[in-house]
C-alpha positions as CSV (number, residue, x, y, z in Angstrom):
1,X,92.4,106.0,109.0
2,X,94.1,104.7,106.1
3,X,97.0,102.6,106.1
4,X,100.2,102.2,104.4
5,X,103.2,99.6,105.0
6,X,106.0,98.0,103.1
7,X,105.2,95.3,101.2
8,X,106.7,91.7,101.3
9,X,108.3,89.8,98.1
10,X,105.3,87.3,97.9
11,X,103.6,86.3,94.2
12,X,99.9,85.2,96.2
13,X,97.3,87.0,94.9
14,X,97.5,90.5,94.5
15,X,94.4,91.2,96.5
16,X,95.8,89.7,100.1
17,X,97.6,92.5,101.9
18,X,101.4,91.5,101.0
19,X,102.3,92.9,104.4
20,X,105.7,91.9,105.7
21,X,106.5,89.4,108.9
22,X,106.6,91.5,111.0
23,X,105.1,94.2,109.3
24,X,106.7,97.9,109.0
25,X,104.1,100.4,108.9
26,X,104.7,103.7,107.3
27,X,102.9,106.7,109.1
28,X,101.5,109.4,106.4
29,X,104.1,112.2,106.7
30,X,106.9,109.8,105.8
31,X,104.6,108.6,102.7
32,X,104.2,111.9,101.2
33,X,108.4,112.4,102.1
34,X,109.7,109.5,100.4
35,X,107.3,109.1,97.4
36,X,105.1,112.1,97.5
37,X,102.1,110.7,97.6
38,X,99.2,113.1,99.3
39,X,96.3,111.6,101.6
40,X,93.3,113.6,103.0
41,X,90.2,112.3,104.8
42,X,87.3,113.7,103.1
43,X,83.8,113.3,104.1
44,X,82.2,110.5,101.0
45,X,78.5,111.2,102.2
46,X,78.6,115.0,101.2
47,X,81.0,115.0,98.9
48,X,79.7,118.0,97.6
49,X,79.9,120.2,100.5
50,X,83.2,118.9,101.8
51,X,85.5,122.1,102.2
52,X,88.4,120.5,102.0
53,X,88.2,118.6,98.2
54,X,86.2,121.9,97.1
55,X,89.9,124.1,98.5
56,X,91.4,121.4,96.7
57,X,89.4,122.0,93.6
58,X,89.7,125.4,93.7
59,X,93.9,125.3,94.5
60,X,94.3,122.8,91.8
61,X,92.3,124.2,89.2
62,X,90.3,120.3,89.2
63,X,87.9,121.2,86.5
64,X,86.6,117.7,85.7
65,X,85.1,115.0,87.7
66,X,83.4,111.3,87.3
67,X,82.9,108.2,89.3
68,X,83.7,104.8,88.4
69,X,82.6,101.3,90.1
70,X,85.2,98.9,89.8
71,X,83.9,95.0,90.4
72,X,82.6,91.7,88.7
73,X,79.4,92.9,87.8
74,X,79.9,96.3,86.8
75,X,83.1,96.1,85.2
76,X,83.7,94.3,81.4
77,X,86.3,92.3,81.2
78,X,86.9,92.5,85.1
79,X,90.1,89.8,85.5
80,X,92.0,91.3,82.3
81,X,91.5,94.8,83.8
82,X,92.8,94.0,87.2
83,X,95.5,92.4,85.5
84,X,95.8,96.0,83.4
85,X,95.5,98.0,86.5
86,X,98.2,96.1,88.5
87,X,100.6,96.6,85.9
88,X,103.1,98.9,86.7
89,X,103.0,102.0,85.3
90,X,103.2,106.3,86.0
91,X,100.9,109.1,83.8
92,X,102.0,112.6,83.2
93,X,99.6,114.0,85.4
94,X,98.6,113.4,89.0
95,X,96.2,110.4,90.0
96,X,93.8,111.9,92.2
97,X,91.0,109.4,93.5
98,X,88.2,109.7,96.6
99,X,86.9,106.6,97.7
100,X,83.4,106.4,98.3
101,X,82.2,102.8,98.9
102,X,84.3,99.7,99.3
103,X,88.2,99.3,99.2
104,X,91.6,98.4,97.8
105,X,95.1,99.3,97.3
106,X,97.6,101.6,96.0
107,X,100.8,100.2,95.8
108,X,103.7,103.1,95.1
109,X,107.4,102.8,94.7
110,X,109.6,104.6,97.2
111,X,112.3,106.6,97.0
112,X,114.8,103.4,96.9
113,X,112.3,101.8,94.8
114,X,110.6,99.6,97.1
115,X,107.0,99.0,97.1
116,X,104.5,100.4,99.8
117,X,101.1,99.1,100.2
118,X,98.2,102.2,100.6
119,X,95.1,101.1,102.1
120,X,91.6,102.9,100.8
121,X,88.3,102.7,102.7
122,X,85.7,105.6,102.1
123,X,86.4,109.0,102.4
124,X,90.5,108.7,101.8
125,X,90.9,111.1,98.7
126,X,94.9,109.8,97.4
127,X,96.8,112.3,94.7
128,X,99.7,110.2,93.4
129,X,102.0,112.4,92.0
130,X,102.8,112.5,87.8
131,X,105.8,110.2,87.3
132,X,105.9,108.3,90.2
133,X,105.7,104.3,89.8
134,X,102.4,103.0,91.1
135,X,99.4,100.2,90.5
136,X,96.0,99.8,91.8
137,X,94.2,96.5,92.7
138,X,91.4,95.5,94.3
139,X,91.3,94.0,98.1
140,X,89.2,90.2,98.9
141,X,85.9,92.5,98.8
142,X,86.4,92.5,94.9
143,X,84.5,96.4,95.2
144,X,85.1,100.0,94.8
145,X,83.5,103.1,93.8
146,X,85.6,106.5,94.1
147,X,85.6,110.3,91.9
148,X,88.0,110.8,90.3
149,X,89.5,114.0,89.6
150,X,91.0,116.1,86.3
151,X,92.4,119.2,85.7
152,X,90.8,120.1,81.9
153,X,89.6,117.3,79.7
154,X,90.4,113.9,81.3
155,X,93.7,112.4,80.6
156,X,94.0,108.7,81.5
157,X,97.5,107.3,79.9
158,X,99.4,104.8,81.5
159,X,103.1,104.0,80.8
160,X,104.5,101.2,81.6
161,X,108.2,100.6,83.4
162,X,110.4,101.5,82.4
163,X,109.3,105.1,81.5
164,X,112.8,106.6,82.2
165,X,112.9,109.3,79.5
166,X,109.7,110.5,80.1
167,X,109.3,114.4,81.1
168,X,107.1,113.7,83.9
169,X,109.2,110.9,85.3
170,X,112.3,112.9,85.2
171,X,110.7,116.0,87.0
172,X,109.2,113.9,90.1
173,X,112.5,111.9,90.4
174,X,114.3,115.6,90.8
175,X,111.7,116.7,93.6
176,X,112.3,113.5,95.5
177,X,116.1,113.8,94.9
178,X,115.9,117.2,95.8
179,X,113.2,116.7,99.3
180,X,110.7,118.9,97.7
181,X,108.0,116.5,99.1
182,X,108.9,117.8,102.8
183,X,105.9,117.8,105.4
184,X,105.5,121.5,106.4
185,X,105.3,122.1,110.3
């Protein structure tokens, strides 16, 4: 089950958990409430045949697909990129990754713009919503694998804070203002 908490004010490396003494876990309905941000537990061994990302698919018109390894040996550059991926920064379109072997983090900003910490493990499929601040790093294991999604021809921009005037930003920050990310019962 993944996990997601608020995040303390601590420079250590990125990697450690950066939970806060004591810690103040978030449960997933408030996640998705005060950021948006979508989790589903999807099954990595068949990924295939999992109904749930293929309704997703389907619903979201995801047309496009790869998978990427993200570690020392597989990945050029590897430090520089981490430091590129922990930058922070929002895209137009929604970041939608399955993990399917290893781990790391999400961190996303809140609706007060605090940072939360979202734990992957195989099998959590994230969608971070266009125009919402976020970064990714790696845990200690230094390892993922995940899919990740597209609707049409992949589109992979980050822009970096502050992205204020952007279309995209402006449009999440009036569904947050306006509780369109509301948990339906």
């Amino acid at each position: 089950m993944v996990r997601a908490w608020y995040m303390d004010d601590s420079t250590e490396d990125q990697r450690l958990e950066h939970q806060k003494n004591p810690p103040e876990f978030i449960d997933l309905n408030t996640l998705y409430e005060i950021s948006g941000v979508e989790y589903f537990k999807v099954n990595e061994k068949n990924v295939a045949q999992d109904e749930l990302i293929n309704k997703l698919k389907a619903e979201r018109g995801y047309t496009y697909e790869d998978e990427l390894v993200c570690s020392k040996e597989c990945l050029p550059n590897y430090e520089e990129k981490l430091k590129i991926f922990f930058q922070e920064h929002l895209h137009t379109d929604e970041e939608i990754r399955l993990v399917l072997e290893g781990s790391g983090y999400f961190d996303v900003r809140d609706k007060n713009d605090k940072w939360i910490r979202v734990e992957v493990v195989p099998g959590d499929l994230l969608i971070v919503p266009g125009g919402i601040y976020h970064r990714f790093t790696l845990d200690i294991n230094n390892f993922i694998k995940a899919k990740r999604y597209f609707v049409g021809e992949p589109v992979w921009t980050p822009y970096n804070r502050p992205a204020e005037e952007m279309d995209s930003r402006k449009v999440y920050l009036e569904k947050l203002n306006n509780n369109r990310f509301t948990v339906k019962v």
